[in-house]
N, CA, C and O atoms as CSV, one atom per row, in Angstrom:
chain,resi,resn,atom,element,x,y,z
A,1,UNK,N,N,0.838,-1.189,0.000
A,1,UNK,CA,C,0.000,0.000,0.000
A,1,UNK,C,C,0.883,1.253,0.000
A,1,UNK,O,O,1.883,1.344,0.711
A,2,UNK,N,N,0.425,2.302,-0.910
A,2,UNK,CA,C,1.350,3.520,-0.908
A,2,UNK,C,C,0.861,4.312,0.434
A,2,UNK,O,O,-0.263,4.676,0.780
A,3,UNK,N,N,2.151,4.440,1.061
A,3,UNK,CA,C,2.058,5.688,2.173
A,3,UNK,C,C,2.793,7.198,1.243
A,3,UNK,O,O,3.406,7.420,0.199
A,4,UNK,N,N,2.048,8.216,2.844
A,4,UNK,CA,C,2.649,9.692,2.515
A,4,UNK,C,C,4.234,9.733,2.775
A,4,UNK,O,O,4.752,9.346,3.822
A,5,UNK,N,N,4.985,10.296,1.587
A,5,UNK,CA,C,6.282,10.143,1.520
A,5,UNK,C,C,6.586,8.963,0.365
A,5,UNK,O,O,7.564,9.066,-0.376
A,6,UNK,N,N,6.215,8.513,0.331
A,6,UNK,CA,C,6.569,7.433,-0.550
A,6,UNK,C,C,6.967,8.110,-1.964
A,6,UNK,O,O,6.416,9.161,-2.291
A,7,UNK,N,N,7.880,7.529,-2.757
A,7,UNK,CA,C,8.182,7.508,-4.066
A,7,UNK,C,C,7.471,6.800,-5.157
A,7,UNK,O,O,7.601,5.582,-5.279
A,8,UNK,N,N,6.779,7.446,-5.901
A,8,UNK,CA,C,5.641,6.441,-6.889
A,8,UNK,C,C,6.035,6.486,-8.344
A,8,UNK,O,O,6.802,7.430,-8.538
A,9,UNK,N,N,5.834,5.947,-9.188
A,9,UNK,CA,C,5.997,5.974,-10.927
A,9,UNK,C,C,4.592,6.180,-11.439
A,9,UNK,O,O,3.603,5.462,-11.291
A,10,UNK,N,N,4.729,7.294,-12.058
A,10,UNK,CA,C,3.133,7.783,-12.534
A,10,UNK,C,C,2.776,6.818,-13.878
A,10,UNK,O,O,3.712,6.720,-14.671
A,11,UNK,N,N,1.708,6.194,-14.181
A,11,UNK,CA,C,1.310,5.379,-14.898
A,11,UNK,C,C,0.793,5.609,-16.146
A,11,UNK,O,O,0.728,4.788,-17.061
A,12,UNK,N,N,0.394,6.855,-16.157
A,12,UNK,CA,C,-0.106,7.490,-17.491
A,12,UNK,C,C,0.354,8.793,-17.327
A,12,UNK,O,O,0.652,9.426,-16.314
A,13,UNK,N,N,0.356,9.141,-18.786
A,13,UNK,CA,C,0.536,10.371,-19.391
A,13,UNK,C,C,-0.365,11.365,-18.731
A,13,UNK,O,O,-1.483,10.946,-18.430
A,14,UNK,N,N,-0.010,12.897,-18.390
A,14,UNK,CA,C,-1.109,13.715,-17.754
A,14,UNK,C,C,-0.193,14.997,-18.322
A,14,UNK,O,O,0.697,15.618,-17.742
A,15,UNK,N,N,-0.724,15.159,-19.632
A,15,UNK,CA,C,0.170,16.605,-20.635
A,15,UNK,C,C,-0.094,17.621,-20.314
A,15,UNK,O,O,0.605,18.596,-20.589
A,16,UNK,N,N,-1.153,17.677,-19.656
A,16,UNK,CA,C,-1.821,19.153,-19.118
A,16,UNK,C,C,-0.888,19.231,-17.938
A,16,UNK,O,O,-0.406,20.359,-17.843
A,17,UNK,N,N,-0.649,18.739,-17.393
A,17,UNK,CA,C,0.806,19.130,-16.074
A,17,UNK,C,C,2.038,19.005,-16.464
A,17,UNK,O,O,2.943,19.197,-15.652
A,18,UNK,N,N,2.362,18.589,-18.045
A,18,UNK,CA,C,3.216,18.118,-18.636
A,18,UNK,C,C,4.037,16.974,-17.860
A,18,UNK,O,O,5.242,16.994,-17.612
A,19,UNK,N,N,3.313,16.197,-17.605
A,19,UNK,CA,C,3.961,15.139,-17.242
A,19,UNK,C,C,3.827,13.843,-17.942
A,19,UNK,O,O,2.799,13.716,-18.607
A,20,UNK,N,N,4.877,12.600,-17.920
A,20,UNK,CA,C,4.828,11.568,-18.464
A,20,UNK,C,C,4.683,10.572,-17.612
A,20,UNK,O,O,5.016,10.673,-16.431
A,21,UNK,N,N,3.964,9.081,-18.340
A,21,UNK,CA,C,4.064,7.572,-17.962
A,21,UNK,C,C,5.524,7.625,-17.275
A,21,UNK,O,O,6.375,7.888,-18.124
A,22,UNK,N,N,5.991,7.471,-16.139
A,22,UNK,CA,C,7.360,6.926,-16.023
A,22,UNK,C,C,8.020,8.115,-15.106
A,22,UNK,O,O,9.238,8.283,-15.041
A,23,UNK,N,N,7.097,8.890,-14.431
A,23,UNK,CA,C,7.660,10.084,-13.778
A,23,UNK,C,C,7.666,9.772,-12.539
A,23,UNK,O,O,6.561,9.470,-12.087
A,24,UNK,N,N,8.590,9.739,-11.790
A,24,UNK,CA,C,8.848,9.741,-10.401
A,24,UNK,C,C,8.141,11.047,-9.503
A,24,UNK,O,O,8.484,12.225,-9.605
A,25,UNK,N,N,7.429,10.689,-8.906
A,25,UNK,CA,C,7.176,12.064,-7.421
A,25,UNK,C,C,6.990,11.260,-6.154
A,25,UNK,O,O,7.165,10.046,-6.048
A,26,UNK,N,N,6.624,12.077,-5.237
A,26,UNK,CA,C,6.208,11.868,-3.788
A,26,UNK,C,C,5.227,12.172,-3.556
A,26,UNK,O,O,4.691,13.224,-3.903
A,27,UNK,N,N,4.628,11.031,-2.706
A,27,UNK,CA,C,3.115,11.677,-2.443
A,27,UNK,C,C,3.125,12.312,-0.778
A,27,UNK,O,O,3.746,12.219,0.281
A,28,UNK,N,N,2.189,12.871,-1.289
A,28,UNK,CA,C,1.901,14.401,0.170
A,28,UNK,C,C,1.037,14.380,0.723
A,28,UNK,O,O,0.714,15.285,1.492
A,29,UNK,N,N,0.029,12.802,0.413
A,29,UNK,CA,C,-1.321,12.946,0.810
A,29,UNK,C,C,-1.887,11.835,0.371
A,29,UNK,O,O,-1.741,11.623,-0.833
A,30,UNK,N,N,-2.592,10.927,1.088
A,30,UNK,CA,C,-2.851,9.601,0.851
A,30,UNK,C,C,-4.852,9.860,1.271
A,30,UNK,O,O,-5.199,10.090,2.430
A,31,UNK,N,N,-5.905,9.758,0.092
A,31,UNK,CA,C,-7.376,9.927,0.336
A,31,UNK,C,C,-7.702,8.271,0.294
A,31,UNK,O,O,-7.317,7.220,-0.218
A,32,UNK,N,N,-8.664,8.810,1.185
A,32,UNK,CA,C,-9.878,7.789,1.348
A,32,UNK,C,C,-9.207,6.310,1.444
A,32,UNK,O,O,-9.627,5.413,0.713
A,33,UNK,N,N,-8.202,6.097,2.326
A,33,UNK,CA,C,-7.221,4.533,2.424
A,33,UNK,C,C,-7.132,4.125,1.493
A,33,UNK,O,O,-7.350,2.936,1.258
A,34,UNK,N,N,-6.774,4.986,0.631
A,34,UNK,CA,C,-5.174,4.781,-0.790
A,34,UNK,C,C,-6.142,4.702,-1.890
A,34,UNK,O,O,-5.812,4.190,-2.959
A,35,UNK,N,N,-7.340,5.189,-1.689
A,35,UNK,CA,C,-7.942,4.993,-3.252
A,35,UNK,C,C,-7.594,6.214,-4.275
A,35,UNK,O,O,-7.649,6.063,-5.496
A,36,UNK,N,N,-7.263,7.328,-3.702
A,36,UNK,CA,C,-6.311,7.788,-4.455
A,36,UNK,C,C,-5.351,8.833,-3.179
A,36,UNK,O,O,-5.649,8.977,-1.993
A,37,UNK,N,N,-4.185,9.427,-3.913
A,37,UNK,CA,C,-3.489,10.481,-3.556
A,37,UNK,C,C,-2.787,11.548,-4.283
A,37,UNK,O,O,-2.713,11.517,-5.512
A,38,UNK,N,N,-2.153,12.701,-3.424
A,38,UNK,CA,C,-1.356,13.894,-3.657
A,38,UNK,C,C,-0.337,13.743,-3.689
A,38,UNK,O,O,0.345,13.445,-2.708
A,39,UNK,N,N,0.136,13.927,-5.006
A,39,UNK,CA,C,1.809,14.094,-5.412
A,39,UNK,C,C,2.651,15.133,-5.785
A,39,UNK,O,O,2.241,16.037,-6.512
A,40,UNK,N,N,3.377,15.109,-5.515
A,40,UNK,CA,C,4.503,16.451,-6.030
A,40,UNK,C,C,5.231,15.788,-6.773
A,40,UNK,O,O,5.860,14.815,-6.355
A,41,UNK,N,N,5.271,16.176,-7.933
A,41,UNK,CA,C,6.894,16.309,-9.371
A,41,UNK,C,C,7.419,17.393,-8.908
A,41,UNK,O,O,7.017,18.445,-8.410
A,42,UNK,N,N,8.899,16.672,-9.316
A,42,UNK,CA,C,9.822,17.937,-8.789
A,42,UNK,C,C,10.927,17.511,-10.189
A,42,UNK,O,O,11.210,16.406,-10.654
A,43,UNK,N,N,11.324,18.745,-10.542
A,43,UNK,CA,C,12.508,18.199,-11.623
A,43,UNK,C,C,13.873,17.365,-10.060
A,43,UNK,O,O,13.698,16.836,-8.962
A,44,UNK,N,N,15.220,17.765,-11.012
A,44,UNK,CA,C,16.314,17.158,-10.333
A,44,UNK,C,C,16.965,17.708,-9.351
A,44,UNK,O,O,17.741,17.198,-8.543
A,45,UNK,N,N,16.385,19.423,-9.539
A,45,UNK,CA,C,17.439,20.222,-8.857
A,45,UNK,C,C,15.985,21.071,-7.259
A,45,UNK,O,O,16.200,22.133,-6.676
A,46,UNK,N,N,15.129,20.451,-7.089
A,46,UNK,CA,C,14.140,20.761,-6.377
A,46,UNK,C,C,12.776,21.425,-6.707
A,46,UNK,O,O,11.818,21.528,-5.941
A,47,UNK,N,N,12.900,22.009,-8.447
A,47,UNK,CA,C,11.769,23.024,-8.891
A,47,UNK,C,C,10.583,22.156,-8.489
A,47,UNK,O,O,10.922,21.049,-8.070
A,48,UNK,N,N,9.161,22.414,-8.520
A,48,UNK,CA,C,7.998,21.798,-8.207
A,48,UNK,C,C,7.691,22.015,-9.738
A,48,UNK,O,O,8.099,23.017,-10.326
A,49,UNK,N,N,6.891,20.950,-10.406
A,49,UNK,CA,C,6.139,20.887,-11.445
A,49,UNK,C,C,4.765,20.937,-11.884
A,49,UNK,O,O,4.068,21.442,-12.763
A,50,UNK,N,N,4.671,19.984,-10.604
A,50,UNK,CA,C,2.933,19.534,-10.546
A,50,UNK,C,C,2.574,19.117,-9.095
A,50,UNK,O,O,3.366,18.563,-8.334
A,51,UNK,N,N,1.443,19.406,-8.831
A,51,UNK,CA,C,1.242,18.547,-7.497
A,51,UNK,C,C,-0.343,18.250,-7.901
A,51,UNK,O,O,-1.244,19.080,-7.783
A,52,UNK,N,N,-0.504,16.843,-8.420
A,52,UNK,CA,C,-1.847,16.652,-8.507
A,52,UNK,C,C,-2.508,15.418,-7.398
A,52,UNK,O,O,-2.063,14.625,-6.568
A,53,UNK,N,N,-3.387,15.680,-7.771
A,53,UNK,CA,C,-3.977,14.047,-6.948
A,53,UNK,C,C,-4.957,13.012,-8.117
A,53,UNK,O,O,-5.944,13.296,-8.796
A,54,UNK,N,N,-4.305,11.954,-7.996
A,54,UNK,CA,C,-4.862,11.241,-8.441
A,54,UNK,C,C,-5.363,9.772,-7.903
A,54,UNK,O,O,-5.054,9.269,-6.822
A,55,UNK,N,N,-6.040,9.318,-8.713
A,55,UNK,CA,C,-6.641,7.930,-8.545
A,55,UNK,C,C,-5.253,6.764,-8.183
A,55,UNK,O,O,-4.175,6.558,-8.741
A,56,UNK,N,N,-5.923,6.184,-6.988
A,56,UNK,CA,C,-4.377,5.040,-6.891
A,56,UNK,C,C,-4.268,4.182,-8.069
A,56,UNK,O,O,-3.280,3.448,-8.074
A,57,UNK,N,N,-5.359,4.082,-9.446
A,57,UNK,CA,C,-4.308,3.144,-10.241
A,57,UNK,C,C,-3.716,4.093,-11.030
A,57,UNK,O,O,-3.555,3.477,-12.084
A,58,UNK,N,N,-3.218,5.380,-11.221
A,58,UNK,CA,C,-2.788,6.286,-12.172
A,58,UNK,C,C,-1.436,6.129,-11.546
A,58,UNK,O,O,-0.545,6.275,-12.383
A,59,UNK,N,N,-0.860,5.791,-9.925
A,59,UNK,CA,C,0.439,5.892,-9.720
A,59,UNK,C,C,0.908,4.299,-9.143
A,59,UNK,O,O,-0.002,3.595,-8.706
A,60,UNK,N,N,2.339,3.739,-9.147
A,60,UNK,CA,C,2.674,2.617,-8.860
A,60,UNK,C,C,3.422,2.591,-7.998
A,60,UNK,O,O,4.116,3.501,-8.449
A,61,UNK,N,N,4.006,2.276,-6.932
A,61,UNK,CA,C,5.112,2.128,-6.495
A,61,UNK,C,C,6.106,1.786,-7.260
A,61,UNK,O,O,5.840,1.173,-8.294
A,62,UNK,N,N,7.663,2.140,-6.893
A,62,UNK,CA,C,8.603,1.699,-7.508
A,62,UNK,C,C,9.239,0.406,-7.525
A,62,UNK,O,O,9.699,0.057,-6.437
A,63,UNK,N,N,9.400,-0.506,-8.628
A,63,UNK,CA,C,9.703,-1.598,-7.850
A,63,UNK,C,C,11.417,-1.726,-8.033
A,63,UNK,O,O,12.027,-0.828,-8.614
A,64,UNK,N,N,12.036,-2.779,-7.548
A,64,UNK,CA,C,13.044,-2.605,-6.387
A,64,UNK,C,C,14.372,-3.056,-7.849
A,64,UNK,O,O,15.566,-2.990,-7.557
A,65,UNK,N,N,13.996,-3.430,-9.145
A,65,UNK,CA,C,14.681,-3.859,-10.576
A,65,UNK,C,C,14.614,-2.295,-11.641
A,65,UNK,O,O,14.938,-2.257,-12.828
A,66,UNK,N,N,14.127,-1.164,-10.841
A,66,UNK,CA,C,14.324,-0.137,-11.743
A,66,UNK,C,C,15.411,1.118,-11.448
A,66,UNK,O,O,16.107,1.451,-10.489
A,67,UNK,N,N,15.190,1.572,-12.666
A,67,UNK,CA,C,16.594,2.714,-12.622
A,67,UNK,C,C,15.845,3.848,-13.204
A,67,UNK,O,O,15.185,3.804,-14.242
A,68,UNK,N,N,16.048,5.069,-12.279
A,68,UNK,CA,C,15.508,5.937,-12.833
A,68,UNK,C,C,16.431,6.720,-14.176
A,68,UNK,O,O,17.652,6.676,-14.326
A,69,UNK,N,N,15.647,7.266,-14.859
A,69,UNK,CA,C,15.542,8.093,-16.013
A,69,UNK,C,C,15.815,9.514,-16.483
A,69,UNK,O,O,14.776,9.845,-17.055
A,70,UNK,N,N,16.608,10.445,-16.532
A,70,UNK,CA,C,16.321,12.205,-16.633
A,70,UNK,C,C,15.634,12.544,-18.025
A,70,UNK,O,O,15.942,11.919,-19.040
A,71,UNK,N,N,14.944,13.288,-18.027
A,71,UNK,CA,C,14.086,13.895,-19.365
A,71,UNK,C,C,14.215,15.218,-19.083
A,71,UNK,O,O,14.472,15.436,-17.899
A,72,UNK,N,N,14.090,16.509,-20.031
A,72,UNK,CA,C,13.952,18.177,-19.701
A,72,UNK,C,C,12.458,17.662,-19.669
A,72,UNK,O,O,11.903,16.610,-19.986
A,73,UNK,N,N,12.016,18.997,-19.092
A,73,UNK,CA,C,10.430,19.348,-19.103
A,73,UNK,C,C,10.640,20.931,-19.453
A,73,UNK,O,O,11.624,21.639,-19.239
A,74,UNK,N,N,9.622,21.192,-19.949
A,74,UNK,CA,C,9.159,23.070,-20.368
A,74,UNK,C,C,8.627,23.429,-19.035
A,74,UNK,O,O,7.539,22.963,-18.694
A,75,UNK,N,N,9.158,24.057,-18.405
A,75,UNK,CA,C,9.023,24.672,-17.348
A,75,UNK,C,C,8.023,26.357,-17.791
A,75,UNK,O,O,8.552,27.233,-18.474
A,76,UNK,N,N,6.835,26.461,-17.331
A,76,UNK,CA,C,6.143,27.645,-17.264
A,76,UNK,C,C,6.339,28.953,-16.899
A,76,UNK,O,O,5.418,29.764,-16.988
């Protein structure tokens, strides 16, 4: 079960926050016993991107065979 603090991999695409399938954040906020929660994207160097909440199947935990990834994002 995802707790607050946790590190998640976002599962789908969400372009309107410009974010991608495969984005690492933290969640800040765990609703209704994990049916969904609040996350923060942050690029590498601390900027905030997005902080949305979503449905718990839109984010995954990380599992323990992955390596994260760097991509730019268009920053607003």
């Amino acid at each position: 079960m995802i707790k607050e603090l946790d590190s998640v991999v976002l599962a789908a695409d969400l372009p309107k926050e410009g974010l991608a399938a495969g984005d690492i954040g933290t969640v800040v906020l765990v609703h209704d016993g994990g049916k969904g929660c609040t996350v923060e994207f942050m690029t590498l160097t601390g900027n905030t991107i997005a902080v949305v909440t979503l449905l718990g199947t839109q984010v995954r935990p990380i599992a323990k065979d992955e390596i994260a990834h760097a991509r730019p994002v268009a920053l607003a």
